[in-house]
Backbone as ProteinMPNN parsed JSONL, in Angstrom:
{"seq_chain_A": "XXXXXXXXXXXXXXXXXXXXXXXXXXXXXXXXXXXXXXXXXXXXXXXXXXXXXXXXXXXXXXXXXXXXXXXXXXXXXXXXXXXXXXXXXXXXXXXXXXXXXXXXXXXXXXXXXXXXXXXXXXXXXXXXXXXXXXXXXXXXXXXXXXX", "coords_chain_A": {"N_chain_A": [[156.243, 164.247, 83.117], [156.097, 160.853, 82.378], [155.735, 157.73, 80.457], [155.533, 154.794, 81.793], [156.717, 151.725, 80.072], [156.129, 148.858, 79.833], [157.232, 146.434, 77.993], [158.074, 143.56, 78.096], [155.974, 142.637, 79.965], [153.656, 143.261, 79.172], [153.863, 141.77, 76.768], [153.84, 139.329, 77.885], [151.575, 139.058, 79.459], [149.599, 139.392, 77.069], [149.854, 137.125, 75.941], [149.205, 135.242, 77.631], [146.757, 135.863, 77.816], [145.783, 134.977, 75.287], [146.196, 132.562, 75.034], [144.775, 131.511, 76.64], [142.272, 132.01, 76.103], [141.924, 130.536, 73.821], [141.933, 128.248, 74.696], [139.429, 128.135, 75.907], [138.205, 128.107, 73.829], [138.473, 125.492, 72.839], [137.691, 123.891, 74.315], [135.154, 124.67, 74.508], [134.633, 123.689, 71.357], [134.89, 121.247, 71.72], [132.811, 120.323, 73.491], [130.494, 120.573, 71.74], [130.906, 119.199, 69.871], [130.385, 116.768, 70.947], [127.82, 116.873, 71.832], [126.67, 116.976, 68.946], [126.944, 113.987, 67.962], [125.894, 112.905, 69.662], [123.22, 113.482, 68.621], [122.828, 112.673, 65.995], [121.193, 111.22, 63.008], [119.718, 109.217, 61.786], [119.693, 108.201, 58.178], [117.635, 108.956, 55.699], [115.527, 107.885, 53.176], [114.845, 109.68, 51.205], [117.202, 111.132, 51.956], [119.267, 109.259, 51.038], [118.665, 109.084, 48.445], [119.147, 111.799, 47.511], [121.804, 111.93, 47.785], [123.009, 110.149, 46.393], [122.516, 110.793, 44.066], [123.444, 112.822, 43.902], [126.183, 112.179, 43.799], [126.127, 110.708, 41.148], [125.373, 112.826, 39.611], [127.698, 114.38, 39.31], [130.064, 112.068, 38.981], [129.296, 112.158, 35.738], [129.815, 114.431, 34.854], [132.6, 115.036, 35.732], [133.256, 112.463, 33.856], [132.76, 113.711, 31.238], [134.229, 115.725, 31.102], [136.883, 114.537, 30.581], [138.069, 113.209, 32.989], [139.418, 110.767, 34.597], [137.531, 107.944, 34.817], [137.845, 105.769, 36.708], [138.906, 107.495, 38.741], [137.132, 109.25, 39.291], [134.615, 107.933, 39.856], [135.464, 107.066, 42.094], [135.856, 109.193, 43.636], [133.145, 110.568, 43.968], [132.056, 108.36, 45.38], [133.603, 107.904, 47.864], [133.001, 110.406, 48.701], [130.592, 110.657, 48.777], [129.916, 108.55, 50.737], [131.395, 110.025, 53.035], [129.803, 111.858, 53.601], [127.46, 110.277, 54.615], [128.678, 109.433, 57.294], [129.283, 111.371, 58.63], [127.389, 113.295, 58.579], [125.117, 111.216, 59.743], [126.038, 109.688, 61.025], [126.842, 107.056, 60.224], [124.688, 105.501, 60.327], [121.555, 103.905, 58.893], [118.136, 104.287, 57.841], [116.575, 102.483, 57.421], [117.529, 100.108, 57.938], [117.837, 100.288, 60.621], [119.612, 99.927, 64.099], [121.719, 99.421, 63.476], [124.972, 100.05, 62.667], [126.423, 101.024, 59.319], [129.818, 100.491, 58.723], [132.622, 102.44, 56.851], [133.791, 101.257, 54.615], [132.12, 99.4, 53.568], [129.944, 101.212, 53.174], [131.476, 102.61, 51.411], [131.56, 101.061, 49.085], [128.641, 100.124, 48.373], [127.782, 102.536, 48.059], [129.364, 103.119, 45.88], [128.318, 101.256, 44.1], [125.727, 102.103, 43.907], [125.799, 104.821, 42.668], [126.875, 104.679, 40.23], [124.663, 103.041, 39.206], [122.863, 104.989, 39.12], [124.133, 106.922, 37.197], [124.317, 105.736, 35.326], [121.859, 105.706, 34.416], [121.271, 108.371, 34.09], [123.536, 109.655, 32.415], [124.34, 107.718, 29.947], [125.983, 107.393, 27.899], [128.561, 108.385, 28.935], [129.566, 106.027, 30.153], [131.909, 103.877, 30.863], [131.69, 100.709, 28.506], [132.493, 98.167, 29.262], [132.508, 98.523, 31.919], [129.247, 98.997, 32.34], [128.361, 96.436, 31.751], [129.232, 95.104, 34.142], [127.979, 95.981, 35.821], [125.427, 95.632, 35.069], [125.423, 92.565, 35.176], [125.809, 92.386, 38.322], [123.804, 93.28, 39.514], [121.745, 92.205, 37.636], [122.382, 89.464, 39.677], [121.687, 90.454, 42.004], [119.644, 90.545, 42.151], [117.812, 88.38, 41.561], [118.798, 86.958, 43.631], [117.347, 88.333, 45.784], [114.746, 87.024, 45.121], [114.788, 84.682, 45.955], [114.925, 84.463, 48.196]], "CA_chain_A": [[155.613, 162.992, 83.4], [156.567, 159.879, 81.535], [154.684, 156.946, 80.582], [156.51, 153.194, 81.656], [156.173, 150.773, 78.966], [156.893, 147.408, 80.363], [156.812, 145.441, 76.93], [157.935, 141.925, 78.396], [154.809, 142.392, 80.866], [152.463, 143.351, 78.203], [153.609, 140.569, 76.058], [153.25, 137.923, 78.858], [149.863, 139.231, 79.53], [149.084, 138.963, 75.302], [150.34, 135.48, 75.415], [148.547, 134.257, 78.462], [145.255, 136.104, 77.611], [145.422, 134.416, 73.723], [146.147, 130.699, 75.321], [143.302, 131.08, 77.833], [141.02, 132.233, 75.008], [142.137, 129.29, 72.83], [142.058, 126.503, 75.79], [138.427, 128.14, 76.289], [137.204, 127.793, 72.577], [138.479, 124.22, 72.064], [136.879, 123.105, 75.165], [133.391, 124.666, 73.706], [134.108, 122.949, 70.207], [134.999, 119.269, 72.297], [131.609, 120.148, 73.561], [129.588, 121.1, 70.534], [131.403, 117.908, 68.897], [130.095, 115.134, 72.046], [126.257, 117.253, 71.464], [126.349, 116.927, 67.73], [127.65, 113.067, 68.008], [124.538, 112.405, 70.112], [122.085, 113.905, 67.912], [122.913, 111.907, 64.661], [119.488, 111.142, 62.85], [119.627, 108.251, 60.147], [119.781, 108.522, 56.662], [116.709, 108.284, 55.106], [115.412, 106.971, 51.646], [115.264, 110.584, 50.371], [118.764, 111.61, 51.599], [120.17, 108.813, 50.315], [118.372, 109.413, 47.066], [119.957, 113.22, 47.358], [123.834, 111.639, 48.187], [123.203, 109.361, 45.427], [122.327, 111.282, 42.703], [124.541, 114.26, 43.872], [127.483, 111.495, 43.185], [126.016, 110.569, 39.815], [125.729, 114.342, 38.349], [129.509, 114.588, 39.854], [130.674, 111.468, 37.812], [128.591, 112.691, 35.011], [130.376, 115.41, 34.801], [134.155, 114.733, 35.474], [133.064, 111.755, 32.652], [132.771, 114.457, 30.072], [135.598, 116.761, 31.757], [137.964, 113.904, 30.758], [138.798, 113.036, 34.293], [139.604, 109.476, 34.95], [136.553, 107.446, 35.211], [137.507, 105.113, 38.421], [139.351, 108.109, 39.652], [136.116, 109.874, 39.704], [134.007, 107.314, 39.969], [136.423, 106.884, 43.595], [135.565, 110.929, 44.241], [131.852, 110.415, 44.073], [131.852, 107.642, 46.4], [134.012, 108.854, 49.012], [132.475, 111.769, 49.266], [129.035, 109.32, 49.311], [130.683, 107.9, 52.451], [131.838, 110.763, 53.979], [128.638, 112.609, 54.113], [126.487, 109.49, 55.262], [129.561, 108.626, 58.343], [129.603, 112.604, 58.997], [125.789, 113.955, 59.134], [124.245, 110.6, 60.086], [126.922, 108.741, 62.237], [126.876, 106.322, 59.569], [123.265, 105.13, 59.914], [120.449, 104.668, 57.625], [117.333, 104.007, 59.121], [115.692, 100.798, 57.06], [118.505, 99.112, 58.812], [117.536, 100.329, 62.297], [120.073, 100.335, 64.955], [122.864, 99.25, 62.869], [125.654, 101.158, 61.887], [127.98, 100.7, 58.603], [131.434, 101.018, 58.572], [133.12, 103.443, 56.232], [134.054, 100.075, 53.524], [130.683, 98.939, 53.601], [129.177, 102.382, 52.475], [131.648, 103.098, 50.042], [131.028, 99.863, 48.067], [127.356, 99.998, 48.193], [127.746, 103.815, 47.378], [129.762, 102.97, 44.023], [127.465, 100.452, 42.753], [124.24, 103.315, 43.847], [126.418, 106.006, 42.428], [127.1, 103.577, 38.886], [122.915, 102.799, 38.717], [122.218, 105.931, 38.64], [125.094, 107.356, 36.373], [123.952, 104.639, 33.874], [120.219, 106.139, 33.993], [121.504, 110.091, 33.916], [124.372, 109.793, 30.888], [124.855, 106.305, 29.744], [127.361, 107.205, 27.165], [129.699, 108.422, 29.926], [129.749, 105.118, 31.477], [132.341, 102.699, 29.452], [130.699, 99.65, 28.365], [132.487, 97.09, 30.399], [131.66, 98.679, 33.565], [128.14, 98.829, 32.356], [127.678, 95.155, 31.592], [130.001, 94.178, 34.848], [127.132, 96.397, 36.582], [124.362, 95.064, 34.601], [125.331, 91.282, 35.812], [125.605, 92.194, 39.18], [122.402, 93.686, 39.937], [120.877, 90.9, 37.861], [122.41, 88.773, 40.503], [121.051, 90.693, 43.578], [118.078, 90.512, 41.912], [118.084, 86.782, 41.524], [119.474, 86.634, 45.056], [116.38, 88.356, 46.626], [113.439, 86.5, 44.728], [115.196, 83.277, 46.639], [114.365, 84.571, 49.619]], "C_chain_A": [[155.95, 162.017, 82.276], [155.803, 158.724, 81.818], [155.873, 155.86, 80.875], [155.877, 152.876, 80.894], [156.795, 149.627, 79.465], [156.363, 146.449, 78.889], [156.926, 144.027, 77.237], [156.42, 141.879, 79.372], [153.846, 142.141, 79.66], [152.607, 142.356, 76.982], [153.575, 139.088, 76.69], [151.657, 137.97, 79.261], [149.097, 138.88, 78.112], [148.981, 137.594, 75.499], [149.325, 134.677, 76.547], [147.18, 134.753, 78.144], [144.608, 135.314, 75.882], [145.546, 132.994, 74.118], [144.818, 130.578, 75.932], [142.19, 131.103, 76.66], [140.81, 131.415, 74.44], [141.673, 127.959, 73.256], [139.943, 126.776, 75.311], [137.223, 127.589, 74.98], [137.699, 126.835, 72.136], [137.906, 124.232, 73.072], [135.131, 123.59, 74.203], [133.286, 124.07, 71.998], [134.243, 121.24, 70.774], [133.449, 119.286, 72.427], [130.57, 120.372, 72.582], [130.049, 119.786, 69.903], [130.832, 116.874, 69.657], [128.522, 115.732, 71.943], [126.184, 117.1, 70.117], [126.226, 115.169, 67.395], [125.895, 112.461, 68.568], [123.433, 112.293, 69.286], [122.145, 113.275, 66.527], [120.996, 111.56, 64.323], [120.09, 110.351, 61.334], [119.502, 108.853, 59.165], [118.584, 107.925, 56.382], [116.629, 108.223, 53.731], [115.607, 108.287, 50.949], [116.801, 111.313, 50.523], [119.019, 110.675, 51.443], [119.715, 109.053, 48.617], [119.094, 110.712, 46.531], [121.632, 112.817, 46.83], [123.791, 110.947, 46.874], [123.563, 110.008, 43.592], [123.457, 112.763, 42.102], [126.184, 113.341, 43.091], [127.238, 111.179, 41.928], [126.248, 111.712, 38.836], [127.609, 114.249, 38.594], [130.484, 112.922, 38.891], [130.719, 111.621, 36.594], [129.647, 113.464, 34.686], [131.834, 115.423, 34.478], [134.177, 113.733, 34.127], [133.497, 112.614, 31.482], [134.092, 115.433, 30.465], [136.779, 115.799, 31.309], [138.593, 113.332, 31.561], [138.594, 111.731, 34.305], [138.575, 108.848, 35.118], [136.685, 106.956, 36.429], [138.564, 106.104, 38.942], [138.002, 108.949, 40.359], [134.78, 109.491, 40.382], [134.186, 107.304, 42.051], [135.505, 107.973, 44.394], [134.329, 110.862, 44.519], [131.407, 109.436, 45.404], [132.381, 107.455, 47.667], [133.348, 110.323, 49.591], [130.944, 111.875, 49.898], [128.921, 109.488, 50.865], [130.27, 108.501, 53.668], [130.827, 111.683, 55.052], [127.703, 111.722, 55.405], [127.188, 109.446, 57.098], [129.12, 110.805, 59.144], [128.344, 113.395, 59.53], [125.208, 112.865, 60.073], [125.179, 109.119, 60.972], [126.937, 107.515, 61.549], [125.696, 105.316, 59.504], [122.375, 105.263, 59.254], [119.572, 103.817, 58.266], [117.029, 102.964, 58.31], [116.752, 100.211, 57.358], [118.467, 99.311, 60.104], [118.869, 100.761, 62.737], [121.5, 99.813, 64.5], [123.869, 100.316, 61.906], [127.043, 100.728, 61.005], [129.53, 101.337, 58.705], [131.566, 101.699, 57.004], [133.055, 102.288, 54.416], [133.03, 99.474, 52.739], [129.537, 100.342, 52.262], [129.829, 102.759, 51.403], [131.639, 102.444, 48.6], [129.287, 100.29, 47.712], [127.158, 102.104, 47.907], [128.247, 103.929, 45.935], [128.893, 102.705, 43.252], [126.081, 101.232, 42.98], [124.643, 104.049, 42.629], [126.177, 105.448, 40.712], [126.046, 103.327, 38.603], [122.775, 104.117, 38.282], [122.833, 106.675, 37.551], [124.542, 106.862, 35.177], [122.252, 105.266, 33.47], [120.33, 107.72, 33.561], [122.333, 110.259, 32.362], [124.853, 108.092, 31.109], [126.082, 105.887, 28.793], [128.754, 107.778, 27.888], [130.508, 107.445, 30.205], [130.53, 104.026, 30.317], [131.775, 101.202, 29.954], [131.302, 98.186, 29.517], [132.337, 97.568, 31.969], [130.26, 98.648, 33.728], [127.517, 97.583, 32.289], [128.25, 94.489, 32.853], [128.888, 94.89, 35.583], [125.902, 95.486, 36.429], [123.851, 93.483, 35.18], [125.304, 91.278, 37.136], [124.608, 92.735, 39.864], [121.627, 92.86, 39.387], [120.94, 89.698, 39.023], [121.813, 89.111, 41.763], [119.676, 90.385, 42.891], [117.132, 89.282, 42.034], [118.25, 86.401, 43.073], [117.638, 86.832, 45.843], [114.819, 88.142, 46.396], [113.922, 85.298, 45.252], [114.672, 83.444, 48.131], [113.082, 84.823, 50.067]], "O_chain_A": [[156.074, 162.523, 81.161], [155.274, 158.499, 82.906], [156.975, 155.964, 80.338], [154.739, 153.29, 80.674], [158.022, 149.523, 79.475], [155.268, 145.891, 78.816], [156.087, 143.243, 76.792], [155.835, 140.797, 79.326], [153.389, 141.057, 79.295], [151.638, 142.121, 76.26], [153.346, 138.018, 76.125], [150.827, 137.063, 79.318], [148.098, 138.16, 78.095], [147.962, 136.978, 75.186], [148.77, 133.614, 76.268], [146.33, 133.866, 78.232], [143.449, 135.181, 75.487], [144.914, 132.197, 73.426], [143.973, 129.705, 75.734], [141.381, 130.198, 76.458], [139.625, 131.138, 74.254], [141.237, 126.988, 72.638], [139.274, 125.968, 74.667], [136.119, 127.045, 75.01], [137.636, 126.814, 70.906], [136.996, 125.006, 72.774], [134.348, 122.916, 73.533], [132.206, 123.985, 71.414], [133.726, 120.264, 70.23], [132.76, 118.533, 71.739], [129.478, 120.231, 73.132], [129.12, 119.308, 69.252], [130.719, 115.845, 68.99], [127.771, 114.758, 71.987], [124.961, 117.066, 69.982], [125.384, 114.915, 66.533], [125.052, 111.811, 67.951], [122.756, 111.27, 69.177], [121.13, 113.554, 65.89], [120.002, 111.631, 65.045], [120.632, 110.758, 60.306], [119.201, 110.047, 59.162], [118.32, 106.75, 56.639], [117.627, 108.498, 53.064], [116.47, 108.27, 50.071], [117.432, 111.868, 49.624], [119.758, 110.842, 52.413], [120.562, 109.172, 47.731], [119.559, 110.78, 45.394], [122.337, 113.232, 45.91], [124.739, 111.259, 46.153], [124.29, 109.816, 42.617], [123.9, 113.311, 41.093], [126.952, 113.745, 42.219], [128.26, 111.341, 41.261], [126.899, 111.752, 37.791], [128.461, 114.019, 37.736], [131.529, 113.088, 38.263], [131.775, 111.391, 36.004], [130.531, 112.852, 34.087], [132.31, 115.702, 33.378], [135.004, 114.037, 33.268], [134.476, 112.302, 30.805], [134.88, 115.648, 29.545], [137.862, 116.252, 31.678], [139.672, 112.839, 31.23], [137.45, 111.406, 33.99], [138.299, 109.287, 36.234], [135.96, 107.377, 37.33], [139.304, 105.533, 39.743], [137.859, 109.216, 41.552], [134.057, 110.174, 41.108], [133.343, 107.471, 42.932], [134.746, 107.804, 45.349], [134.206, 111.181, 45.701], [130.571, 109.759, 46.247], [131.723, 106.895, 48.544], [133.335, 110.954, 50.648], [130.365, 112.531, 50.764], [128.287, 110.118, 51.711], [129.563, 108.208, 54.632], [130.832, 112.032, 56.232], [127.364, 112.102, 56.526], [126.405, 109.429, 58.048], [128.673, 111.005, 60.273], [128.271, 113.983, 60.609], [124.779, 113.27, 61.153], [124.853, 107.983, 61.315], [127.073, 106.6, 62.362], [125.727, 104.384, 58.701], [122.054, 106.376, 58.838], [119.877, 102.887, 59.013], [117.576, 102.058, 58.938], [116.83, 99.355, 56.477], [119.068, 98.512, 60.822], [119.433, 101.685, 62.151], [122.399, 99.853, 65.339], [123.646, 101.023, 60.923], [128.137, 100.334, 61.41], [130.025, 102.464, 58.738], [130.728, 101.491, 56.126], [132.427, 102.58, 53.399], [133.066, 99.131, 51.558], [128.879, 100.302, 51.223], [129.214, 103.206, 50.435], [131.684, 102.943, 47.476], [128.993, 100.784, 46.624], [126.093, 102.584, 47.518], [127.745, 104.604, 45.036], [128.531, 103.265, 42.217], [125.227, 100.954, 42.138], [123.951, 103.963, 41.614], [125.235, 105.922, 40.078], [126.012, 103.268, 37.373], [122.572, 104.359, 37.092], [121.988, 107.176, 36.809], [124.341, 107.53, 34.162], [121.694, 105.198, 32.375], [119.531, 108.216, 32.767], [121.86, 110.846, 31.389], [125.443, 107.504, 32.015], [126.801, 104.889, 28.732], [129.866, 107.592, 27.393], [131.709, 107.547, 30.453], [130.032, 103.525, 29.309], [131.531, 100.713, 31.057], [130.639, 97.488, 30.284], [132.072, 96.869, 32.947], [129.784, 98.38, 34.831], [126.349, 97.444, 32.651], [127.939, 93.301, 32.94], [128.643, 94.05, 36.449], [125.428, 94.773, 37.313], [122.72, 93.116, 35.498], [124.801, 90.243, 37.574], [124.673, 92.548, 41.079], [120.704, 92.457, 40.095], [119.937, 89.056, 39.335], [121.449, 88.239, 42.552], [118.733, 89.917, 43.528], [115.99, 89.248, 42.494], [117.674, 85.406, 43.515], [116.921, 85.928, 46.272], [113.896, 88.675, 47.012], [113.122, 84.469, 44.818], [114.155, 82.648, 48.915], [112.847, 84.867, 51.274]]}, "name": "protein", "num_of_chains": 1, "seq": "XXXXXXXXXXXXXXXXXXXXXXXXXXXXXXXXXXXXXXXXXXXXXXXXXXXXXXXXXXXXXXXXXXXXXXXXXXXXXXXXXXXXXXXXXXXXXXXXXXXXXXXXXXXXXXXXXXXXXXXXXXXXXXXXXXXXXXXXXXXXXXXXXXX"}
């Protein structure tokens, strides 16, 4: 008695049973990605206080590591961004039903990221970025006692 071995069969059967499998588990991550998309839930005052401060130790840090200040400074606030656009569909709720763009958050994530840096290690932070900070938060500040 002898066994057949049809190897082109049994590797057309491999190949079509590993595509089908594949087709089947991107379709269930498309869907897990259009249910996650829905469910977004604003950013609130304490996660942004979290994102914020997580980017300050993380400048903090590379600061003393030697690492480039506005390279790191960059890293902290991209990564700001990325989180806010990624968990929370780029919403934060004391703005309601409005949602920032990517440009938007990573500006107003620098100059968070840069407050708080300046309150955690202040000798990190070189001095003309601290006084080019210093004037422009006196100006918002100025800005919203006008209103």
């Amino acid at each position: 008695m002898s066994i057949n071995f049809y190897p082109k069969r049994i590797s057309n059967l491999l190949g079509y049973s590993i595509f089908l499998a594949l087709t089947i588990f991107e379709l269930i991550l498309i869907n897990n990605n259009t249910k996650a998309e829905k469910n977004t839930v604003a950013a609130t005052e304490k996660d942004l206080y979290l994102y914020r401060q997580m980017g300050a130790s993380y400048l903090c840090i590379a600061s003393k590591a030697e690492i480039d200040f506005k390279k790191g400074l960059g890293i902290a606030s991209a990564t700001y961004t990325n989180v806010i656009v990624g968990k929370h569909g780029g919403f934060i709720k004391g703005l309601g039903n409005k949602k920032l763009d990517e440009k938007r958050l990573y500006n107003s994530g620098t100059f968070q990221i840069l407050g708080s840096a300046i309150n955690i290690c202040p000798e990190s932070i070189p001095r003309p970025i601290k006084e080019d900070y210093t004037k422009k938060y006196n100006q918002i500040i100025k800005n919203n006692k006008r209103k």
